[in-house]
N, C-alpha and C positions, 0 to 999 in steps of 0.2 A: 436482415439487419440484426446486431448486436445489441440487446439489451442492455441497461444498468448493471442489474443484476447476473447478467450473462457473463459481462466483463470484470466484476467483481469474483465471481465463482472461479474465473480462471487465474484470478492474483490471489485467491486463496489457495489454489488447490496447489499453484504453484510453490508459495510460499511453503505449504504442507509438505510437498514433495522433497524440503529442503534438510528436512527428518531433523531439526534440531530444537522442534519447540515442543512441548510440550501439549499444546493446545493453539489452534488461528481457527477465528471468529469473527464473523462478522458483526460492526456495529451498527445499531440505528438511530444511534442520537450521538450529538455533540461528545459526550465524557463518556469515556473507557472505563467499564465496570473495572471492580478491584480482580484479579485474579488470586485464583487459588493455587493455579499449578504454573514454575518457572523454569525453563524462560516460557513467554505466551508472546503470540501476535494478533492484532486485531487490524483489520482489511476493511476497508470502509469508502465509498464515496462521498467526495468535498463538493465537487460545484461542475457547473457546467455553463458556456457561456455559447453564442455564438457568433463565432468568426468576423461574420458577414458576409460571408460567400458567396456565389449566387453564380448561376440558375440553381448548382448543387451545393446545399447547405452543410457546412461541415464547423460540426461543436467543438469545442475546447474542453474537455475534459479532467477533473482534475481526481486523483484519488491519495489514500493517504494507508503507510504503513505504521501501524505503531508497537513494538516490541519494548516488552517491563521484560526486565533480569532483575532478579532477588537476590539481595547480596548475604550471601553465604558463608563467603571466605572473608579476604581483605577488601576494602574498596576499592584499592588498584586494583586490585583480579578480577572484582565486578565490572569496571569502568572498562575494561581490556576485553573482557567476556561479551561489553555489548558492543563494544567497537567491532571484533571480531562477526557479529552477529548480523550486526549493521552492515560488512562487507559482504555478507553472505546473500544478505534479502537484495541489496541492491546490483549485486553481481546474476543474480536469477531473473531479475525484472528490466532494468535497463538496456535500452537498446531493443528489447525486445517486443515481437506485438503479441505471442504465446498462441503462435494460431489462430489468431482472433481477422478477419478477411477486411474488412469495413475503418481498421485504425492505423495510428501510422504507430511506430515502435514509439513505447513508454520510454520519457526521460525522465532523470532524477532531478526534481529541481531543487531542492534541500534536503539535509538532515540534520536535527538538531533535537535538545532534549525540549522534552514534553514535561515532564516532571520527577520528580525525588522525593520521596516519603515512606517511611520506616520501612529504608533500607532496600528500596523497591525503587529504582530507577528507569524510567522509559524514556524512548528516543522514537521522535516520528520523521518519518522518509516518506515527503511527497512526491509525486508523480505525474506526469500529466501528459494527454495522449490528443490528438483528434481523431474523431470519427466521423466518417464520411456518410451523411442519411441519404436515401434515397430522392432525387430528382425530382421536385413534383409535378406530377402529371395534369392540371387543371388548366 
């Protein structure tokens, strides 16, 4: 079975594999440190619910991408830069379950901005998955 962190490590590595960021990190609390290097993404899990399923229990899953672009040039060429970017994370993750045996394929369930602040725009792309736990045997 698929850990947390198992499933996280494989939305980062993925994201990474995507070669267009500069730095993807994982979070451990609510607020995205500041970055220093752009564009950055940060890969984190939101929540986890259960279903209700039964005999075999399977959670509801939710995880979240978040990518800051730094605006360098125009703000249309930043706004364009993260939309572009936005299409990239969410064309690598969607649909897919990334080799992962135990979830069903990651869907996108929104994207929207997260925040704007000198000149540092971010946009987060949720996700969410089920994973199938093992049967309990008692």
């Amino acid at each position: 079975m698929s850990s947390i962190a198992d499933i996280e490590d494989k939305l980062i590595n993925t994201v990474n594999k995507l070669g267009i960021f500069k730095g993807v990190w994982s979070v451990g609390r609510k607020e995205v440190p500041a970055s220093i290097a752009y564009p950055a993404a940060y890969v984190f899990f939101v929540s986890e619910r259960d279903t209700g399923t039964r005999p075999r229990p399977v959670m509801g899953l939710v995880f979240e991408v978040v990518i800051a672009v730094k605006n360098l040039k125009s703000e249309k060429e930043a706004a364009r830069d993260a939309y572009s970017i936005m299409d990239s994370v969410r064309d690598a993750l969607n649909g897919k379950t990334l080799e992962i045996s135990d979830i069903e394929p990651f869907t996108l369930v929104s994207r929207e901005i997260a925040g704007y602040e000198a000149g540092v725009i971010e946009y987060a792309l949720r996700f969410s998955t089920r994973q199938y736990l093992p049967v309990p045997t008692e």
